[in-house]
TORKOL-4160 file (C-alpha; in steps of 0.2 Angstrom, whole numbers, padded with zeros to 4 digits, m for minus):
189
<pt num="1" X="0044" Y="m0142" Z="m0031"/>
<pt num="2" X="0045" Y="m0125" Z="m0024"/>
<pt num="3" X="0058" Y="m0121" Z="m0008"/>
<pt num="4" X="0052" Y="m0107" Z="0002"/>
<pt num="5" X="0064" Y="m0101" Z="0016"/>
<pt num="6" X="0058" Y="m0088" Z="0031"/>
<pt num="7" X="0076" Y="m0082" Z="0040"/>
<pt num="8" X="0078" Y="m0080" Z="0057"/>
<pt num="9" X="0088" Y="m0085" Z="0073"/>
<pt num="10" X="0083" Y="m0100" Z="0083"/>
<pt num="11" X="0078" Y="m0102" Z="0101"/>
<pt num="12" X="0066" Y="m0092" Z="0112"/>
<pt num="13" X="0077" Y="m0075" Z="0115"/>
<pt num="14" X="0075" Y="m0073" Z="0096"/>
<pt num="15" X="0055" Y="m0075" Z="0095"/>
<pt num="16" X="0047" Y="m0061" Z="0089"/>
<pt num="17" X="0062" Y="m0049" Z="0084"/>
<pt num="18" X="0065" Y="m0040" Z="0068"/>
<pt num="19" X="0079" Y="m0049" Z="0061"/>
<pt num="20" X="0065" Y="m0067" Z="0063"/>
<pt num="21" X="0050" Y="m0059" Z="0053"/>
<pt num="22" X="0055" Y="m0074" Z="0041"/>
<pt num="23" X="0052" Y="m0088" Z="0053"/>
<pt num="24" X="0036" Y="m0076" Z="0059"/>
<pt num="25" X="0029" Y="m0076" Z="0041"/>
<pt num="26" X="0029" Y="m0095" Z="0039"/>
<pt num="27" X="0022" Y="m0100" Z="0054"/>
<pt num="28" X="0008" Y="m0087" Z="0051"/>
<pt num="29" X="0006" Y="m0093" Z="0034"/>
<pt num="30" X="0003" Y="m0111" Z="0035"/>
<pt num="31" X="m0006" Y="m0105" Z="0048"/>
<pt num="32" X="m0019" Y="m0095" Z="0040"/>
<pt num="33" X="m0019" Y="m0112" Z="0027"/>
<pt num="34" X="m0022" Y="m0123" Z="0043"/>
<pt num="35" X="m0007" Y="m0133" Z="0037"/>
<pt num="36" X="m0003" Y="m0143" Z="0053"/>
<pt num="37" X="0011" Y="m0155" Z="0048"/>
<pt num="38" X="0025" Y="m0154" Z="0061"/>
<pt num="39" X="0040" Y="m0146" Z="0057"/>
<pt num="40" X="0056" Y="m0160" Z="0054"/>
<pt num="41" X="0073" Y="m0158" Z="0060"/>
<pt num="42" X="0086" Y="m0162" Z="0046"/>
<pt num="43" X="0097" Y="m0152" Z="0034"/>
<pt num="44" X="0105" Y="m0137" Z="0049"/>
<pt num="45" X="0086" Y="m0133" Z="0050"/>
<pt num="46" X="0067" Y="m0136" Z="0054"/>
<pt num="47" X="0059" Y="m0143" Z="0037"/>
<pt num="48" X="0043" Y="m0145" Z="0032"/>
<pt num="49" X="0033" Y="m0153" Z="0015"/>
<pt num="50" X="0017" Y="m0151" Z="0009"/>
<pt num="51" X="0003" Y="m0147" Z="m0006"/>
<pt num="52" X="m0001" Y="m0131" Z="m0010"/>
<pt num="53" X="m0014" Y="m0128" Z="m0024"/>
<pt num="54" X="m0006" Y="m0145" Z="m0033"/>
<pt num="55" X="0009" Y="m0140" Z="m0031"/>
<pt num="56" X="0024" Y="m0149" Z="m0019"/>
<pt num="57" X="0031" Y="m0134" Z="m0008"/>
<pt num="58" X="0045" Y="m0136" Z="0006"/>
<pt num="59" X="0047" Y="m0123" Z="0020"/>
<pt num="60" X="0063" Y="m0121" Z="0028"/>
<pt num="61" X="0068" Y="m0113" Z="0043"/>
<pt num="62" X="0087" Y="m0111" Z="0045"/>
<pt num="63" X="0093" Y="m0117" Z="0063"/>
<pt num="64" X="0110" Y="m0109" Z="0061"/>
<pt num="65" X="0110" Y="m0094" Z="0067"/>
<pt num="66" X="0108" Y="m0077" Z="0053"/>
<pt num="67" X="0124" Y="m0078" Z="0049"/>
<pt num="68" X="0125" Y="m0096" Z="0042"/>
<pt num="69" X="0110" Y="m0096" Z="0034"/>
<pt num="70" X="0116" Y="m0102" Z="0016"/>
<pt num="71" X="0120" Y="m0117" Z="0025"/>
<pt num="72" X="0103" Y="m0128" Z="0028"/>
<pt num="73" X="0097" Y="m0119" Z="0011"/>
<pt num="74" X="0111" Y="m0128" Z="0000"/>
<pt num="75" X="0110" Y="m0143" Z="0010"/>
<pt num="76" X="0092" Y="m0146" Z="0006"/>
<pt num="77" X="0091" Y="m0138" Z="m0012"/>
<pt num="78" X="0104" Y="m0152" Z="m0016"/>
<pt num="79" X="0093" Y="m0165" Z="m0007"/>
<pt num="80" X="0081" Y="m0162" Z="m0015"/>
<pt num="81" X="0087" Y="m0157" Z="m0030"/>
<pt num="82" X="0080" Y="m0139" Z="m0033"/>
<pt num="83" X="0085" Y="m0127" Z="m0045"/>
<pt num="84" X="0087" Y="m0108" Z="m0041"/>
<pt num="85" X="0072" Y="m0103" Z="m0050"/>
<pt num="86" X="0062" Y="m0111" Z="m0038"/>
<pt num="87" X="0071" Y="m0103" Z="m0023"/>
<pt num="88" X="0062" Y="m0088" Z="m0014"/>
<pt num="89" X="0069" Y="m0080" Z="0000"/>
<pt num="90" X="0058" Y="m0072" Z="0015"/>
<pt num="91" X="0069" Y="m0058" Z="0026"/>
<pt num="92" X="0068" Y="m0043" Z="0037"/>
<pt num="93" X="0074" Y="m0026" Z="0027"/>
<pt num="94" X="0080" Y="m0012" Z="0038"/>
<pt num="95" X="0078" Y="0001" Z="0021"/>
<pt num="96" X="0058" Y="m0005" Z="0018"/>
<pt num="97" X="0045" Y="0007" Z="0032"/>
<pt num="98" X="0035" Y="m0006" Z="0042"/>
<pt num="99" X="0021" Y="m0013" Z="0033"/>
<pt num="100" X="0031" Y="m0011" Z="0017"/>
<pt num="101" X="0036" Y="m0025" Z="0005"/>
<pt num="102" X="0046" Y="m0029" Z="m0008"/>
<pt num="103" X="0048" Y="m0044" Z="m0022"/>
<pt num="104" X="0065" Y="m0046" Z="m0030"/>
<pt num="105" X="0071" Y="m0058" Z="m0042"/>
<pt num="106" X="0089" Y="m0056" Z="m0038"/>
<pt num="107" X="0102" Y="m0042" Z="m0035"/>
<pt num="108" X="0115" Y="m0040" Z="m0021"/>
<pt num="109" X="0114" Y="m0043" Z="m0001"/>
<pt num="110" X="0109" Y="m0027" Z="0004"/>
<pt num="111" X="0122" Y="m0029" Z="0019"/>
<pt num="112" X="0110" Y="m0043" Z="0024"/>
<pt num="113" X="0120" Y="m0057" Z="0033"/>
<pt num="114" X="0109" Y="m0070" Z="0031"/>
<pt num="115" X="0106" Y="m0065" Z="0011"/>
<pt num="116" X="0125" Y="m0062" Z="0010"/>
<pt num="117" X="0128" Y="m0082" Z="0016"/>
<pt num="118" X="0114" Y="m0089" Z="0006"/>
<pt num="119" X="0123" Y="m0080" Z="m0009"/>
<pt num="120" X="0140" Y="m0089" Z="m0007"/>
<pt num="121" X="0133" Y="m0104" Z="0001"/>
<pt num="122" X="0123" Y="m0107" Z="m0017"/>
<pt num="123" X="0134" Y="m0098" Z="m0028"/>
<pt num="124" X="0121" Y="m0084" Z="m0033"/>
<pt num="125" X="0112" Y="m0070" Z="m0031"/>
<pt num="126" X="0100" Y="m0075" Z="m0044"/>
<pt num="127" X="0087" Y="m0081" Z="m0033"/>
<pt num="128" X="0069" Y="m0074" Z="m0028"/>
<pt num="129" X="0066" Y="m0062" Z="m0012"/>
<pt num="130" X="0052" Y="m0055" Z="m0002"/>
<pt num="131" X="0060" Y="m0043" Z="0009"/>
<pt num="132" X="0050" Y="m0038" Z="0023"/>
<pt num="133" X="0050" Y="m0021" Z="0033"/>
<pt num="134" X="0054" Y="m0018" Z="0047"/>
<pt num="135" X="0061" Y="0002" Z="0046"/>
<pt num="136" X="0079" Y="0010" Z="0053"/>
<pt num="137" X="0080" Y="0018" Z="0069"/>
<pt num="138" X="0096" Y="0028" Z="0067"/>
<pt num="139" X="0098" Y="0030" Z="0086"/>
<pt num="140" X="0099" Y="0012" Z="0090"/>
<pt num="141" X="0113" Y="0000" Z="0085"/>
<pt num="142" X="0110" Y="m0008" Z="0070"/>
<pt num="143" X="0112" Y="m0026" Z="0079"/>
<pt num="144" X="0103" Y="m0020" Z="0096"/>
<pt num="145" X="0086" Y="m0013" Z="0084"/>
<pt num="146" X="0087" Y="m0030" Z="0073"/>
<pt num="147" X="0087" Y="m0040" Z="0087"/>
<pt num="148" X="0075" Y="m0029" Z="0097"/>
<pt num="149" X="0055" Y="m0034" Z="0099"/>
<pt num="150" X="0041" Y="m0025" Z="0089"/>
<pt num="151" X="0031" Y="m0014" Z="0100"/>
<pt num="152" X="0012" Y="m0016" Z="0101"/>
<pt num="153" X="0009" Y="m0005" Z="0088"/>
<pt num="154" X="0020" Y="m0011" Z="0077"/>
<pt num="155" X="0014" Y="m0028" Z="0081"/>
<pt num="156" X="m0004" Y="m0025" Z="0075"/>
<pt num="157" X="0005" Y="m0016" Z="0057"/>
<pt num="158" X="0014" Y="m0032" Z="0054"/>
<pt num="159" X="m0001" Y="m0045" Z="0056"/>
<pt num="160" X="m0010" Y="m0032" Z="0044"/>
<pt num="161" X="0005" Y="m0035" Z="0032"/>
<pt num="162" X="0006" Y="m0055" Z="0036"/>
<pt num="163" X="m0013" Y="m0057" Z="0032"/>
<pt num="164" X="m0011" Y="m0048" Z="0013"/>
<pt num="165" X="0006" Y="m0057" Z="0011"/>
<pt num="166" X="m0002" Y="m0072" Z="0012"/>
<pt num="167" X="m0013" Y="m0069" Z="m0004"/>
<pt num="168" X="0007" Y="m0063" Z="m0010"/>
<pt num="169" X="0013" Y="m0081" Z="m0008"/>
<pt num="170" X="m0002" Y="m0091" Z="m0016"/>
<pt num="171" X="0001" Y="m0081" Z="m0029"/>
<pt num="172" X="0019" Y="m0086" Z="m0030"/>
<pt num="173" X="0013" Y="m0102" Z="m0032"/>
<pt num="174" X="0005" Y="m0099" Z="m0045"/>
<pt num="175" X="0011" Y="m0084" Z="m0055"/>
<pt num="176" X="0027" Y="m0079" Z="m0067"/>
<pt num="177" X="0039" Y="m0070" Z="m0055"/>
<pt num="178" X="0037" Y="m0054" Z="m0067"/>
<pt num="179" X="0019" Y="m0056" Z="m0063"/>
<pt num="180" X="0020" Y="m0057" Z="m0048"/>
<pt num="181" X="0031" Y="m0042" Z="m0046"/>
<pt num="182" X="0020" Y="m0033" Z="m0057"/>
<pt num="183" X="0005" Y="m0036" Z="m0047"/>
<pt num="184" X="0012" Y="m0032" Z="m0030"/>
<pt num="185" X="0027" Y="m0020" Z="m0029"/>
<pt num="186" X="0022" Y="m0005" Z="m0025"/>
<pt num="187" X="0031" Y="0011" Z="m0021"/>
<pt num="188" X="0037" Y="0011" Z="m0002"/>
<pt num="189" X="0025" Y="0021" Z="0008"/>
């Protein structure tokens, strides 16, 4: 069984903000798969269990704020009694350009909060990411731009990148990580 995490804040002030491109990613994901199982309440997040491609996959949504991430993913991971290696991690990354991505199978935080927490929460930094980007605008706070709203443009470059990332993802479920990585990663643009 493979856990696959989007990050994000919860509530409606959050939708659509940088820091939530995880949460975004999901919902456009089993989206595009027309998976329509509601999402559950349990485990400080929204859960939900399906089959991809014959394989059992969970999603998880985190409803503990950035921050407290790590939470609702150890909570479920020992539920259901997954390993590390069949973690992936889906998050914003202020370093990557907008439409950029990256796939990493483990390494520090990155000054991410929601990584960071996930890291102490699970003991690790040995677990599988897909960082998303979203660029750096030096003349804004960091916490003010991560929590701001893409504009229109930006928008229409992120569905672009949602609708390839999919094909990224069904891979995953498929693929040797190294493969993966190999197939995909790509210098940032």
């Amino acid at each position: 069984m493979k856990l696959i995490v989007g990050l994000g804040n919860p509530g409606a002030d959050y939708e659509k903000t940088r820091h939530n491109v995880g949460f975004s990613f999901l919902d456009y994901y089993l989206n595009s798969k027309n998976i329509l199982e509601k999402w559950s309440s349990k485990f400080d997040g929204l859960y939900l269990q399906t089959m991809i491609a014959g394989e059992k996959v969970l999603f998880l949504k985190p409803q503990t704020f950035m921050n407290l991430s790590g939470d609702a993913v150890r909570k479920i991971m020992d539920y259901y009694s997954i390993s590390i290696s069949d973690l992936l991690v889906i998050s914003d990354d202020l370093d990557l350009k907008l439409g950029n991505f990256k796939l990493k199978r483990d390494g520090s935080c990155g000054g991410h909060n929601g990584l960071r927490d996930i890291e102490k929460k699970i003991g690790s930094s040995e677990y599988k990411r897909l960082k998303i980007g979203i660029s750096k605008d030096s003349s804004f706070d960091t916490k003010d731009y991560v929590l701001g709203r893409f504009s229109k443009e930006e928008e229409k470059v992120l569905q672009e990148l949602f609708s390839f990332l999919c094909g990224v993802l069904d891979d995953y479920l498929s693929l040797p990580f190294s493969q993966l990585m190999s197939k995909y990663n790509r210098k940032n643009l």
